[in-house]
NUFITOR-148977 format. One record per residue (C-alpha): residue in three letters; x, y, z. Coordinates in nm, 3 decimals. Layout:
BEGIN
rec residu ala u X v Y w Z .
...
//
This chain:
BEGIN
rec residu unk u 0.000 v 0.000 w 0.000 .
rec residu unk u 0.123 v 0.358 w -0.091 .
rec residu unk u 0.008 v 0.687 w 0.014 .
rec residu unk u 0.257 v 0.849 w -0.194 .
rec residu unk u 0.009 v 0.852 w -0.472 .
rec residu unk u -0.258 v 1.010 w -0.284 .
rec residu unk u -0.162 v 1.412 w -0.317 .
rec residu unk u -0.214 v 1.682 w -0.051 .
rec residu unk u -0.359 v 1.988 w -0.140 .
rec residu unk u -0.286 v 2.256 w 0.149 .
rec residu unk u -0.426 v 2.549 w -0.058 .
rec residu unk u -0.568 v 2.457 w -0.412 .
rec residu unk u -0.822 v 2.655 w -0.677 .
rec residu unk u -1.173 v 2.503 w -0.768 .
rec residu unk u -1.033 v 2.511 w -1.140 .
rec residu unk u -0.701 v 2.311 w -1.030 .
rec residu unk u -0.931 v 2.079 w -0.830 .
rec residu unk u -1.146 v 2.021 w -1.120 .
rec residu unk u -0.855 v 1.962 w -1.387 .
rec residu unk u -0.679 v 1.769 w -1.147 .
rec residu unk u -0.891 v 1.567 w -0.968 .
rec residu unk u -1.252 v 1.561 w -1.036 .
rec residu unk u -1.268 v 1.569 w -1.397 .
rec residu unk u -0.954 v 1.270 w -1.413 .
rec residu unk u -1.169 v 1.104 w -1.110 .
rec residu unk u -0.837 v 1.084 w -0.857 .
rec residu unk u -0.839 v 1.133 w -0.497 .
rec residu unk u -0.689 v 1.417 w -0.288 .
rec residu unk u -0.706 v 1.513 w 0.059 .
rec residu unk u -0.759 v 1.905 w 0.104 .
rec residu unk u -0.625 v 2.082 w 0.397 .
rec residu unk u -0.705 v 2.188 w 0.679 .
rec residu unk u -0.673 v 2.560 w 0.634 .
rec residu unk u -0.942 v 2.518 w 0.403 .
rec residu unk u -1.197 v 2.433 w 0.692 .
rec residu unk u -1.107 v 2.631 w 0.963 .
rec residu unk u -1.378 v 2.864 w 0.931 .
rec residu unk u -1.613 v 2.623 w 1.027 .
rec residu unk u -1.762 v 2.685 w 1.329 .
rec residu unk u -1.782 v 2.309 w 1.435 .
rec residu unk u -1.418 v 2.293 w 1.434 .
rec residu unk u -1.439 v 2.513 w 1.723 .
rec residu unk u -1.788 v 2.483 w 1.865 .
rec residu unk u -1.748 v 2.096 w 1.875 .
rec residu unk u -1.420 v 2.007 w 2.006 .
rec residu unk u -1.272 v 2.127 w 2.347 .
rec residu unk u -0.911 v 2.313 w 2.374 .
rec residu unk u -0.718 v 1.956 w 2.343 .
rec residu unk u -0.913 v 1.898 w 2.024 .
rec residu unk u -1.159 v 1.588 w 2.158 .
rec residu unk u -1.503 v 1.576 w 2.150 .
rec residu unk u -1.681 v 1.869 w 2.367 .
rec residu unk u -1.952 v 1.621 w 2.454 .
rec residu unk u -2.191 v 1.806 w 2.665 .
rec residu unk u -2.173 v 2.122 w 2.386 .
rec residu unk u -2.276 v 1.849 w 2.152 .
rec residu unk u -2.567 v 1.697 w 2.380 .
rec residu unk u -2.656 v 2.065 w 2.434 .
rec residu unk u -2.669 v 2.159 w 2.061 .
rec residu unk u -2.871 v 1.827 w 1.970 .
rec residu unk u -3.111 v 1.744 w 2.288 .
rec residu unk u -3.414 v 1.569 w 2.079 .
rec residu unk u -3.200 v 1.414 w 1.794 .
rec residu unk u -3.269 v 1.072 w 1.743 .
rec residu unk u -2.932 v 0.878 w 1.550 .
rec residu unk u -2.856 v 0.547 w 1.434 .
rec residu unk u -2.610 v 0.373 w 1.613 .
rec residu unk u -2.385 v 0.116 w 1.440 .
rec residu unk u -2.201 v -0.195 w 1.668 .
rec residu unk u -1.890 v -0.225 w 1.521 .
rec residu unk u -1.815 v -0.587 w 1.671 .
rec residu unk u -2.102 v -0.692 w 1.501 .
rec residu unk u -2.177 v -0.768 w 1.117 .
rec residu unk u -2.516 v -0.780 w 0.910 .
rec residu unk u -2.510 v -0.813 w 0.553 .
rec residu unk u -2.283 v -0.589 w 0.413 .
rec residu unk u -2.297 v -0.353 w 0.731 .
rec residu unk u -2.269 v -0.363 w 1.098 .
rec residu unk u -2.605 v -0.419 w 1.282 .
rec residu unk u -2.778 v -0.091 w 1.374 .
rec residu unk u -2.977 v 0.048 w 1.646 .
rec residu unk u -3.172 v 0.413 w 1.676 .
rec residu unk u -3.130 v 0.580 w 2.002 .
rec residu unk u -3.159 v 0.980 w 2.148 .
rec residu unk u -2.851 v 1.138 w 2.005 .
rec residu unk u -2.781 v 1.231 w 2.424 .
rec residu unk u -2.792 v 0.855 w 2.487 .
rec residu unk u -2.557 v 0.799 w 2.222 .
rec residu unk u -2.341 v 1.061 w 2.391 .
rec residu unk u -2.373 v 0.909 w 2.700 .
rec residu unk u -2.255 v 0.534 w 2.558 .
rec residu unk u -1.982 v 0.659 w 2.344 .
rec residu unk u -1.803 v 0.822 w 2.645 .
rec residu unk u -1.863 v 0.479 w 2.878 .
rec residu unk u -1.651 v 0.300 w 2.605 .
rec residu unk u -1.841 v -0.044 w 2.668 .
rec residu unk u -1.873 v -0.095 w 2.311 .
rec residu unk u -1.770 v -0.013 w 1.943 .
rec residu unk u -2.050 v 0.202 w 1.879 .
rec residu unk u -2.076 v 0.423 w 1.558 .
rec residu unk u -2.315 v 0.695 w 1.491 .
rec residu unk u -2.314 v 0.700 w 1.106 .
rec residu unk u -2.569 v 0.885 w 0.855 .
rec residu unk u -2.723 v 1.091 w 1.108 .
rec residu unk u -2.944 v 1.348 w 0.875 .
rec residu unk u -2.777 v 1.671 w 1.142 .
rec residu unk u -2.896 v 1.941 w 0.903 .
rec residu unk u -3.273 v 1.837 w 0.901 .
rec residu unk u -3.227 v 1.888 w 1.321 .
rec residu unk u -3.476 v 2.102 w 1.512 .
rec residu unk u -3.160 v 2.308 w 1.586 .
rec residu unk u -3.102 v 2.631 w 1.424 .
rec residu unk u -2.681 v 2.585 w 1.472 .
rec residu unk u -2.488 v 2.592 w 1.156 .
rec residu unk u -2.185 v 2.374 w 1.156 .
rec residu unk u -2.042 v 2.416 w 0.827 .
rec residu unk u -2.084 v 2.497 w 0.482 .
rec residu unk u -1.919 v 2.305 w 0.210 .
rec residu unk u -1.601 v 2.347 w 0.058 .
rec residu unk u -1.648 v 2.570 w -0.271 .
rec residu unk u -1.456 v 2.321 w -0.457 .
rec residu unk u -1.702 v 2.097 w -0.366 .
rec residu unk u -2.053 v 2.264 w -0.377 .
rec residu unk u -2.168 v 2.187 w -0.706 .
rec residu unk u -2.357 v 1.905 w -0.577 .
rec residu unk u -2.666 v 1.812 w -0.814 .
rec residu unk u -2.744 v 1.481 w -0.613 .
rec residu unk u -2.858 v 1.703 w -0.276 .
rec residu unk u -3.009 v 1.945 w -0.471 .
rec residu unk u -3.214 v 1.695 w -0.621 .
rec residu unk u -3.335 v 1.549 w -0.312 .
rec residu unk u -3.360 v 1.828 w -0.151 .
rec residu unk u -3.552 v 1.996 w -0.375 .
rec residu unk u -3.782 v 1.714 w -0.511 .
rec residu unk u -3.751 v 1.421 w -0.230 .
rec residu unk u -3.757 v 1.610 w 0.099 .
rec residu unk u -3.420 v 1.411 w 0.172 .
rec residu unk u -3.016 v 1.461 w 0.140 .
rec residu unk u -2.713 v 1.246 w 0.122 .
rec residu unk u -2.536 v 1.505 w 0.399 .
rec residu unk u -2.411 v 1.351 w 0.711 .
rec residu unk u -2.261 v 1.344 w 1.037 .
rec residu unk u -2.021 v 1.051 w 1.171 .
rec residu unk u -1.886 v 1.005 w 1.519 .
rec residu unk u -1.701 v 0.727 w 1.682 .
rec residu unk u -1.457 v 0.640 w 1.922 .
rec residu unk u -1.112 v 0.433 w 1.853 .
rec residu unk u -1.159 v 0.145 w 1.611 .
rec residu unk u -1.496 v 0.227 w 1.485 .
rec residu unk u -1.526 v 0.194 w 1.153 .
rec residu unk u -1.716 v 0.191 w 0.827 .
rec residu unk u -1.688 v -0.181 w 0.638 .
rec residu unk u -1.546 v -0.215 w 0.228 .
rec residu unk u -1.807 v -0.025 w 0.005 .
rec residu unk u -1.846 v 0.207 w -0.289 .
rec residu unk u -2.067 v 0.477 w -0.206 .
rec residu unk u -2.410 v 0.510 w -0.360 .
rec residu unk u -2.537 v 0.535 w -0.701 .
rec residu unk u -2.131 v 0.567 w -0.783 .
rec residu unk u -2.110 v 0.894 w -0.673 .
rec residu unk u -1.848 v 1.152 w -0.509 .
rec residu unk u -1.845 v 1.130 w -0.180 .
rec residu unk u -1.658 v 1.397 w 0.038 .
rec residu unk u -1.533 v 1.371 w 0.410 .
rec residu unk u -1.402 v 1.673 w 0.628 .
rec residu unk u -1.275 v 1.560 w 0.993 .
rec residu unk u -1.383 v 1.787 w 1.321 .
rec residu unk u -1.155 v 1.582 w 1.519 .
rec residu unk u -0.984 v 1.265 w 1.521 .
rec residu unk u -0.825 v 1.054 w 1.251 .
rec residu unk u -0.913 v 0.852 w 0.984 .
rec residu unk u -0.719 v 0.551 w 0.857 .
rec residu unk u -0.806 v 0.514 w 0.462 .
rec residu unk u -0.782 v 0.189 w 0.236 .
rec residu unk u -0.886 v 0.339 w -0.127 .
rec residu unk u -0.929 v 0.106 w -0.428 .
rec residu unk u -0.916 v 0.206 w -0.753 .
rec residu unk u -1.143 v 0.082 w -0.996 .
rec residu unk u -1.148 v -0.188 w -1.204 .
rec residu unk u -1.116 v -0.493 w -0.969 .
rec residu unk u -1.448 v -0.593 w -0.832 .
rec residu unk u -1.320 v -0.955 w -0.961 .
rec residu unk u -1.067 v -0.925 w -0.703 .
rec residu unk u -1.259 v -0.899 w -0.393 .
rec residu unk u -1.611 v -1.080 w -0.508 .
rec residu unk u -1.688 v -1.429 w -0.404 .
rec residu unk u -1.850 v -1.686 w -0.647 .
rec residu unk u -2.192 v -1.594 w -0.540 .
rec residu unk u -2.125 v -1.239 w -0.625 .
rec residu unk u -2.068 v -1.099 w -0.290 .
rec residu unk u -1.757 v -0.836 w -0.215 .
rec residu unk u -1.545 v -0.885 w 0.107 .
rec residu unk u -1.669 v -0.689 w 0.437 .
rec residu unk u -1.317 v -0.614 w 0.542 .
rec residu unk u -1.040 v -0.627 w 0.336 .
rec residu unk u -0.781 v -0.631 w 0.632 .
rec residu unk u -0.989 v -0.953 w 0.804 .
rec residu unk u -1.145 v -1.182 w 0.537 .
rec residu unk u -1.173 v -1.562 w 0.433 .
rec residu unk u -0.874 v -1.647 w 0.161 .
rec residu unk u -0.990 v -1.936 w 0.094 .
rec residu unk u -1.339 v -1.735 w 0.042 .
rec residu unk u -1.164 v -1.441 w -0.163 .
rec residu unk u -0.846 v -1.605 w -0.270 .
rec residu unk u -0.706 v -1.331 w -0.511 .
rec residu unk u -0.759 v -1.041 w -0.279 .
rec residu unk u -0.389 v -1.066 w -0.220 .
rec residu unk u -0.402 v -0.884 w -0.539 .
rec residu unk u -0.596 v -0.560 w -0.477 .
rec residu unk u -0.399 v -0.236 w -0.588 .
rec residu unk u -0.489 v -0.053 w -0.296 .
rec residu unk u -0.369 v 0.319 w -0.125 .
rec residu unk u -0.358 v 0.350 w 0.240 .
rec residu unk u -0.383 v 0.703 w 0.411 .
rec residu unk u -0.411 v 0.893 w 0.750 .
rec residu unk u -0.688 v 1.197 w 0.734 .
rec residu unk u -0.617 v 1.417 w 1.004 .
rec residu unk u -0.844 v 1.685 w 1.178 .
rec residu unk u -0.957 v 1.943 w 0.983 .
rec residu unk u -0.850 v 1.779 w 0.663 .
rec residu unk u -1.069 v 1.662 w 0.353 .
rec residu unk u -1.107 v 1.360 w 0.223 .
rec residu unk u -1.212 v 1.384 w -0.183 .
rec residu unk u -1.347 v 1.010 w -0.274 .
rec residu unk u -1.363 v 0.978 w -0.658 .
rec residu unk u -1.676 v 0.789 w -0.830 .
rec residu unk u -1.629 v 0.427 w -0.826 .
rec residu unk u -1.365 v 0.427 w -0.579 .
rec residu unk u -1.437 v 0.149 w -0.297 .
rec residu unk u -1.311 v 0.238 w 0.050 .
rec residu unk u -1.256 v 0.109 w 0.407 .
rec residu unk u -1.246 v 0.351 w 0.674 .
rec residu unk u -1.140 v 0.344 w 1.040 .
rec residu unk u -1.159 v 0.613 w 1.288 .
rec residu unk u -0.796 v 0.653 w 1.521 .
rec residu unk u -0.923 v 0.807 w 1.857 .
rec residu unk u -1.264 v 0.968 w 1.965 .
rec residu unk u -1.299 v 1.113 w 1.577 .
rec residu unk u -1.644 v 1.353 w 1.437 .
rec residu unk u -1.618 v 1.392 w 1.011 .
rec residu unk u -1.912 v 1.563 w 0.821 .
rec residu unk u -1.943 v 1.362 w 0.498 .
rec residu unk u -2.143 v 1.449 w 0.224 .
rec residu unk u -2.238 v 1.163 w -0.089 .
rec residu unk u -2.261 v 1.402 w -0.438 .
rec residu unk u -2.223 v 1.422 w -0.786 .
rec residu unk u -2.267 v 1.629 w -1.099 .
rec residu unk u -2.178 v 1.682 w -1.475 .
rec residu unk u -1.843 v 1.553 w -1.429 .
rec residu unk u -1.996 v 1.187 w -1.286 .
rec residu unk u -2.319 v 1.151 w -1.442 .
rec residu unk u -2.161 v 0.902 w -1.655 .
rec residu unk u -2.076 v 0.683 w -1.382 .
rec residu unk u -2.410 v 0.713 w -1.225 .
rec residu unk u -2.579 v 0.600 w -1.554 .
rec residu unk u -2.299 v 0.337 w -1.579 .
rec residu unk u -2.362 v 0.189 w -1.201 .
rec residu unk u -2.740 v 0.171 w -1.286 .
rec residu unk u -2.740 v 0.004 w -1.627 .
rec residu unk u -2.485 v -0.242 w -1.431 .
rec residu unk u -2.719 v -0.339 w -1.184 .
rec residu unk u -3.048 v -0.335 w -1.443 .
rec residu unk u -2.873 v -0.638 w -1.581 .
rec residu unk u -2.775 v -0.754 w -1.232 .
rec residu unk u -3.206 v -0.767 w -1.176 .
rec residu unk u -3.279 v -0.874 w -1.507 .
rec residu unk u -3.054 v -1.197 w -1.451 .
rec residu unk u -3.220 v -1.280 w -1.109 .
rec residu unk u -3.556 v -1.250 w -1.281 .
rec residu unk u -3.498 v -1.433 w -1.557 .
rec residu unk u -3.706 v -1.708 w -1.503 .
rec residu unk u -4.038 v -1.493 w -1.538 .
rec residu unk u -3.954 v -1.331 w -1.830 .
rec residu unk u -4.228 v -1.426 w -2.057 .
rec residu unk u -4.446 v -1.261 w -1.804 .
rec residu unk u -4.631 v -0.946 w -1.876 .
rec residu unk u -4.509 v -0.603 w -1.812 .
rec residu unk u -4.162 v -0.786 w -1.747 .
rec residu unk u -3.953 v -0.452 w -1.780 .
rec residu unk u -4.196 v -0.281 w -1.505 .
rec residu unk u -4.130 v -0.543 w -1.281 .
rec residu unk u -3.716 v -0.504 w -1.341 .
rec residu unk u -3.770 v -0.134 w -1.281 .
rec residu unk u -3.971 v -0.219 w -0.967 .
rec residu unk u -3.708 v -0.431 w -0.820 .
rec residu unk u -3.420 v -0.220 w -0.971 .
rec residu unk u -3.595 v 0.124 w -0.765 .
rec residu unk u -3.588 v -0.098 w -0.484 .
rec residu unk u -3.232 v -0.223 w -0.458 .
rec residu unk u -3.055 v 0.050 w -0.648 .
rec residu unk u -3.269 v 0.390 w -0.477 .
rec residu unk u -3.348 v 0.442 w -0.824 .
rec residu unk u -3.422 v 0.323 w -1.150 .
rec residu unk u -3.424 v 0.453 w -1.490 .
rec residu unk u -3.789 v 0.660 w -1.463 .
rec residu unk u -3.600 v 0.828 w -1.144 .
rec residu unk u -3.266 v 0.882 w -1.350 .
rec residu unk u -3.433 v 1.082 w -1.633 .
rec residu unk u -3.668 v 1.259 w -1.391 .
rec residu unk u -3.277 v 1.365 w -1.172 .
rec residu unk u -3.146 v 1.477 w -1.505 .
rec residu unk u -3.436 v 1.681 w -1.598 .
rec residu unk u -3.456 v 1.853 w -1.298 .
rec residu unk u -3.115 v 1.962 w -1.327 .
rec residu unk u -3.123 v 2.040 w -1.702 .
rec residu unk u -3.385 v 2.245 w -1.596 .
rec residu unk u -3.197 v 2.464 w -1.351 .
rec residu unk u -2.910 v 2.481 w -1.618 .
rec residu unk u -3.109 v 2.568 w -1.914 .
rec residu unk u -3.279 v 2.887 w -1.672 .
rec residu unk u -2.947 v 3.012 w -1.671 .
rec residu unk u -2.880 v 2.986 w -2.007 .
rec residu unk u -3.214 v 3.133 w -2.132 .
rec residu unk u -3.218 v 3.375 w -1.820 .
rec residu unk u -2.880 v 3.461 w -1.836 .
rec residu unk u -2.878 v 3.503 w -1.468 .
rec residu unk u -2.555 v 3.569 w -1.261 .
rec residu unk u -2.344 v 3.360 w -1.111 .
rec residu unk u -2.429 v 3.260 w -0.797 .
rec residu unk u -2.243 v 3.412 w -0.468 .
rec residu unk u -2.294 v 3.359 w -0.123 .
rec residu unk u -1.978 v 3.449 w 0.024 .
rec residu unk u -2.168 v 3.769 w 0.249 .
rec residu unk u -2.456 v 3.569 w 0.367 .
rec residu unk u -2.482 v 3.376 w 0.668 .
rec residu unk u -2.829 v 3.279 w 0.721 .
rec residu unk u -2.923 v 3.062 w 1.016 .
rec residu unk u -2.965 v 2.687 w 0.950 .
rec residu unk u -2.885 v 2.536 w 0.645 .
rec residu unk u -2.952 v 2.702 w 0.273 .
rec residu unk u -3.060 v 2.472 w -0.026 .
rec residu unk u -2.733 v 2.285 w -0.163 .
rec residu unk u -2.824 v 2.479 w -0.505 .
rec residu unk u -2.817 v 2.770 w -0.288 .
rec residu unk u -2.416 v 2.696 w -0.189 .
rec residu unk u -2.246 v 2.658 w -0.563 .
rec residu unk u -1.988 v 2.877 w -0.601 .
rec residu unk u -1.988 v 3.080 w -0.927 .
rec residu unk u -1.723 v 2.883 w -1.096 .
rec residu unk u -1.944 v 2.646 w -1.122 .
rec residu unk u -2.220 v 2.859 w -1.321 .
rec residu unk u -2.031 v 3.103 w -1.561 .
rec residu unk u -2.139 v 3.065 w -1.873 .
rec residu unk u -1.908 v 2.781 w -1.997 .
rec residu unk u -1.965 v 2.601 w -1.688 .
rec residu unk u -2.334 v 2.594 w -1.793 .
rec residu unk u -2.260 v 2.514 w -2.126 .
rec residu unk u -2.068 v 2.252 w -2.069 .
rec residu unk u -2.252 v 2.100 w -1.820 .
rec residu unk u -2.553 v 2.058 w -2.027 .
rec residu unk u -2.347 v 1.888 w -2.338 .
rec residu unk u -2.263 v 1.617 w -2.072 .
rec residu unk u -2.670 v 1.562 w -1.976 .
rec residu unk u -2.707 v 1.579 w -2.348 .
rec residu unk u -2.461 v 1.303 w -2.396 .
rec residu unk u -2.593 v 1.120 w -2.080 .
rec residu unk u -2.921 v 1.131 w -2.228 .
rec residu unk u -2.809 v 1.024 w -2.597 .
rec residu unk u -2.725 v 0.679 w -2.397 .
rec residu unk u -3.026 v 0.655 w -2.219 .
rec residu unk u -3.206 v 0.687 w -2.544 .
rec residu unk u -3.031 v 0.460 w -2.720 .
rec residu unk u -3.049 v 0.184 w -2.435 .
rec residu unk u -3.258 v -0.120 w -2.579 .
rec residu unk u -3.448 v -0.127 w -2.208 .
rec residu unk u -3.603 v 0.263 w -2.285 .
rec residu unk u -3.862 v 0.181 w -2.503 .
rec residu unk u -3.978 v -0.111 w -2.325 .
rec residu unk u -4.060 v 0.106 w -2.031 .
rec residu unk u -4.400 v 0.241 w -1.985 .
rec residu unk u -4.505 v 0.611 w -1.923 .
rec residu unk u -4.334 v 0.675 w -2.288 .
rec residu unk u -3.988 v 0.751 w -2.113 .
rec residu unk u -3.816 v 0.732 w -2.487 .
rec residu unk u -4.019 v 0.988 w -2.627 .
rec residu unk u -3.977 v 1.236 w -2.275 .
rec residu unk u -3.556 v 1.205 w -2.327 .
rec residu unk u -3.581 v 1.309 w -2.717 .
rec residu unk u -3.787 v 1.575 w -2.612 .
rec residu unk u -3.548 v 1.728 w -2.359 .
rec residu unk u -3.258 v 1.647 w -2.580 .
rec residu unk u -3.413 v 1.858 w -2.801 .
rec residu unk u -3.470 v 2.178 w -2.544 .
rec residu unk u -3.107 v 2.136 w -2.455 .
rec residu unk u -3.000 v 2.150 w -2.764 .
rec residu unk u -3.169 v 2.443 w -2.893 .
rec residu unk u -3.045 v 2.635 w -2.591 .
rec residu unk u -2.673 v 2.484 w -2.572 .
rec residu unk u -2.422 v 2.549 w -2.868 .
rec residu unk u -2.311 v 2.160 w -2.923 .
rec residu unk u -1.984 v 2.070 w -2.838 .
rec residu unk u -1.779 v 1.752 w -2.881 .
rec residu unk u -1.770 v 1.563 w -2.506 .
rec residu unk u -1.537 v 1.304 w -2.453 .
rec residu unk u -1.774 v 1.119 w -2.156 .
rec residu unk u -1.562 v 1.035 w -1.858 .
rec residu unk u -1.517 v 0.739 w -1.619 .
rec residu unk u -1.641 v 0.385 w -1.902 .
rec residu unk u -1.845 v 0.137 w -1.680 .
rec residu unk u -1.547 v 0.074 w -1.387 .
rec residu unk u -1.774 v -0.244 w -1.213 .
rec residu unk u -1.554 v -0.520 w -1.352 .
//
């Protein structure tokens, strides 16, 4: 393992970030500097940097969390539990157990405290505005565990970005680059819990794995490329706010990950499929076991061509909101930083959902959908392209699952 390949950016641009590791999909860890501002780093975290945990009981009083037990193991994750966030609190300093507070929604709390506001580099994030915006939900998140928790061998959902920003504590990284799912998948098609404890005889090539192993410290940023899988394990009493997002630059991927699992469905059901309304059913199942399915895709897409082509037609200003400091949290559209929404910017971005959508069409499944899905993506295609000059886009990040 070799953390010599995993840079360190101390004070970087959002154009360097994007040219150098968003748009190649590579991994970086941003400083600390670049969080400092944050008033968690303070507000959170006593003088010797632990945990201030009455502040945080007092900050979160009706909270309820769910708690992970790290010495345990279901499925693919560690059994869970839901508890008062105080409780939780209460445990965690005890030490009786490996217990994990992971995906705790903190920005939906009754509390008006604002922790943090994410990185600029990072804030073009269509997947929370999405869900925000249309689903009453968010893939924004709060972690906390004490020594040895961690978080088992995964790629994050619907292949997208993921970011990760420590309060306090450290984080011990394995990263995987794609391209090797063959590596750690058993013959039944299931991928390794932990790649540092595991059956050989179970996954007897996982000897193989090219793999990157890295200490996040506190205050630092953890950038997680699309279809990167990843093993994480907290050193000390460690917080990190974590947010799962994507945009223009992974859209391919995401459309990648879901026609890989459409034919993951389709082979489970093939038995039934003379049956009527076959392709509903694979849809069904695929919603179900993927958070989306190809319906929910288009309808993602469109809502963010949508916001894109206002800007074009509109020709509204770039977006700022360096002087405002509103209490509680503001829409994730509401963070992007106006890099992300000059005029190129939105140009570009919709020649990707263009391209995106070219596949979509194309795809033999489409048709076979009801609700007419085909004829809804040529129509949009055709909005976008009356409103975007057409340029050539070489589509990043091929189908990484093998």
């Amino acid at each position: 393992m070799d953390a010599d390949c995993i840079e360190r950016r101390e004070n970087i641009s959002i154009e360097e970030f994007v040219e150098c590791f968003l748009e190649p999909n590579k991994p970086v860890v941003l400083g600390a500097t670049l969080t400092k501002h944050w008033p968690a780093r303070s507000d959170w975290v006593t003088s010797e940097g632990r945990p201030d945990f009455a502040r945080l009981a007092e900050l979160y009083p009706t909270d309820l969390v769910e708690v992970a037990d790290c010495d345990t193991t279901y499925f693919s994750d560690h059994q869970r539990t839901t508890m008062p966030f105080p409780e939780f609190i209460e445990k965690w300093q005890k030490g009786e157990q490996r217990l994990y507070c992971k995906d705790w929604h903190f920005t939906r709390s009754p509390s008006q405290y604002r922790a943090y506001q994410p990185l600029p580099h990072l804030s073009d994030d269509w997947l929370n505005t999405y869900y925000q915006e249309e689903k009453n939900d968010d893939y924004r998140f709060c972690y906390m565990g004490g020594q040895g928790t961690w978080t088992p061998f995964h790629e994050d959902v619907f292949r997208s970005y993921s970011w990760s920003s420590n309060i306090c504590g450290q984080k011990r990284w394995i990263l995987v680059p794609p391209g090797q799912n063959h590596l750690f998948t058993d013959d039944q098609g299931n991928w390794v819990h932990s790649i540092v404890d595991y059956n050989e005889a179970r996954f007897p090539r996982l000897h193989e794995l090219k793999k990157y192993e890295l200490i996040q410290g506190p205050g630092e940023t953890m950038f997680v490329p699309s279809g990167w899988w990843h093993q994480v394990q907290n050193i000390g009493d460690t917080i990190s706010i974590n947010h799962n997002w994507t945009n223009e630059f992974g859209l391919r991927s995401m459309y990648d990950r879901l026609g890989h699992d459409l034919l993951s469905v389709r082979y489970a059901l093939r038995d039934v499929a003379d049956m009527d309304g076959f392709e509903d059913q694979v849809q069904l199942v695929l919603g179900i076991n993927s958070r989306m399915d190809f319906c929910g895709f288009f309808m993602f897409v469109k809502h963010m061509a949508a916001i894109y082509l206002g800007h074009c037609n509109a020709d509204l200003c770039p977006l700022s909101t360096a002087d405002s400091e509103p209490k509680g949290y503001k829409s994730a559209r509401d963070c992007v930083d106006g890099y992300f929404l000059s005029p190129d910017s939105v140009n570009r971005a919709l020649n990707r959902i263009d391209a995106v959508l070219e596949m979509l069409e194309s795809n033999p499944t489409t048709p076979l959908i009801s609700g007419d899905l085909k004829d809804k993506v040529k129509d949009l295609r055709e909005t976008i392209r009356q409103a975007a000059p057409q340029e050539q886009i070489g589509l990043d990040h091929a189908d990484q699952s093998t």
